[in-house]
N, C-alpha and C positions, 0 to 999 in steps of 0.2 A: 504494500500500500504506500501512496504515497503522501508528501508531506501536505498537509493540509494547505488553504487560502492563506495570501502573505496577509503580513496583519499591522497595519501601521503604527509607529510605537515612537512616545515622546516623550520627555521628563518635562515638568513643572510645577511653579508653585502656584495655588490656589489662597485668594485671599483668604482673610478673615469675614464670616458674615458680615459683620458691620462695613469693612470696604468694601465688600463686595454691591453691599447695597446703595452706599455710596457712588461706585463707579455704574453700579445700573443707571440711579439717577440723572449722572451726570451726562452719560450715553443718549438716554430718553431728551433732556432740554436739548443736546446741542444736535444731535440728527432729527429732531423736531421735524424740519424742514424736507426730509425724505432719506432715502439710506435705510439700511435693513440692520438695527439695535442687534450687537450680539445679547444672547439670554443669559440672566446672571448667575447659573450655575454651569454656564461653559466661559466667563470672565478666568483669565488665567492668564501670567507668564512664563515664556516657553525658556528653559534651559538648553533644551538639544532637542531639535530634531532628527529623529535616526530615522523613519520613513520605514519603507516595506521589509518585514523580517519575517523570517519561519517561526513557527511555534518556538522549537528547539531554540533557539534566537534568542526568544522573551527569553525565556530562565536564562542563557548566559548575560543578558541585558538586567535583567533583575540582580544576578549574582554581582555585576561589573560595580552598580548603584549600592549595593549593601556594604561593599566596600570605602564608599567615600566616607570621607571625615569632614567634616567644615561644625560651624559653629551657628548658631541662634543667631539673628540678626532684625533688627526694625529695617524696614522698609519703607520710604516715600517716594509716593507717585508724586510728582510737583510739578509736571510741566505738560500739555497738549499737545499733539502733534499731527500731522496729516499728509498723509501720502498721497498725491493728486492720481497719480498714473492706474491706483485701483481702489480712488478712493474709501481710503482706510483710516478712520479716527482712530488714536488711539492716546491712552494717559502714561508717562514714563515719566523717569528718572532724569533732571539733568546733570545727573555725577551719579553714577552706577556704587553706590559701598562696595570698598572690601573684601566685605564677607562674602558677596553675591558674584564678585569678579572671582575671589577663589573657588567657590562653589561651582560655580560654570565650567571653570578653567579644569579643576580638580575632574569633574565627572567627562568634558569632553577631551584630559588624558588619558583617560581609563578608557573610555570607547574606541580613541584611536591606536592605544596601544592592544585591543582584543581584534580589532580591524575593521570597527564600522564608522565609517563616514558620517559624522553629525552637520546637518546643512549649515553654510558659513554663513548665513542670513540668522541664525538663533542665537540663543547663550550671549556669552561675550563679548561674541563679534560686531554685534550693533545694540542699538539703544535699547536697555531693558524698557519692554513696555508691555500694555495689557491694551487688545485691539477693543475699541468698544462698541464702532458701525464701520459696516461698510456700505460701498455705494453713496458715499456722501458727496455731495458735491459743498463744498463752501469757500470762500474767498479768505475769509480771515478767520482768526479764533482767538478766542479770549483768553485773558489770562487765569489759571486757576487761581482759586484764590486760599482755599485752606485745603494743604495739603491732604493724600490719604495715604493714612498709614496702616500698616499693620505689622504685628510679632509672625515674622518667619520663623517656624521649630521644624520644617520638615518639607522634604519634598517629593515628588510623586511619577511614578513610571504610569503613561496613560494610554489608552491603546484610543483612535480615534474612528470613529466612522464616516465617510462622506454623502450624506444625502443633497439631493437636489435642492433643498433650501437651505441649510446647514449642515456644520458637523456636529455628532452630539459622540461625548467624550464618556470612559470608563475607565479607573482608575483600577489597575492591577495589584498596585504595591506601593505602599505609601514608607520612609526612609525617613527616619528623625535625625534632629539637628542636635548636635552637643549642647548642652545650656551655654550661654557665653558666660565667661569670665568675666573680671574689670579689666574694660582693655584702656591704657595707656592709649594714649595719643600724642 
């Protein structure tokens, strides 16, 4: 027999309710105007995308994740953004923390060193952010005005599905974060 359907496979972190509700709202006022509101229990930022894998895959993908080390960390979304070309809102970081740069860094060493390819568009390589519509069209965007934040303790190996009006997401295995220390600065 042979190996079953690829199965698309991503790590991320998952807000907190409260941002999560937050970043709904903020989604709903500013695509107002048209655009298709992601739903707020697929709101999330992408660490690695690794894309189509065999079953056999996920478990060595799950084993590679259980391995990471990194630390508890806050998080603020503080700044709007917007990709014209497909059109995509989205709320990110403008200075990525630390902890989130190693965390990225840390899990897509581990992927590259077992030999999967994590796309150079996720993680680290561009601006941490949480997509909130697509299909917008807008000329300008406002400033945010109060931060969102939330406590990172953990992040999540997701397998994704694509349907014709979205993707809706399932979380395989979820990976906790070390408590942080007092860190020096």
């Amino acid at each position: 027999m042979g190996e079953a359907r690829a199965r698309r496979i991503f790590f991320a972190l998952w807000p907190e309710d409260e941002a999560t509700g937050h970043l709904a709202a903020l989604a709903h006022s500013l695509a107002a105007g048209g655009g298709r509101t992601i739903r707020p229990p697929s709101l999330h930022l992408t660490l690695a995308f690794v894309g189509s894998v065999t079953s056999s895959q996920v478990i060595e993908l799950e084993q590679i994740a259980a391995t990471v080390r990194a630390t508890a960390f806050d998080l603020s979304l503080d700044r709007l953004g917007f990709w014209p070309q497909r059109g995509i809102l989205w709320a990110g970081c403008r200075q990525a923390p630390a902890p989130l740069r190693r965390l990225a860094g840390t899990l897509a060493t581990g992927l590259r060193a077992a030999g999967f390819a994590s796309d150079p568009r996720s993680g680290s390589a561009q601006v941490p952010h949480i997509t909130l519509a697509r299909g917008v069209r807008c000329a300008s965007l406002p400033r945010l005005g109060t931060p969102v934040r939330w406590r990172v303790d953990e992040f999540a190996m997701v397998e994704s599905h694509l349907h014709p009006s979205a993707a809706s997401y399932r979380t395989l295995a979820r990976f906790p974060l070390d408590a942080a220390d007092e860190e020096c600065n």
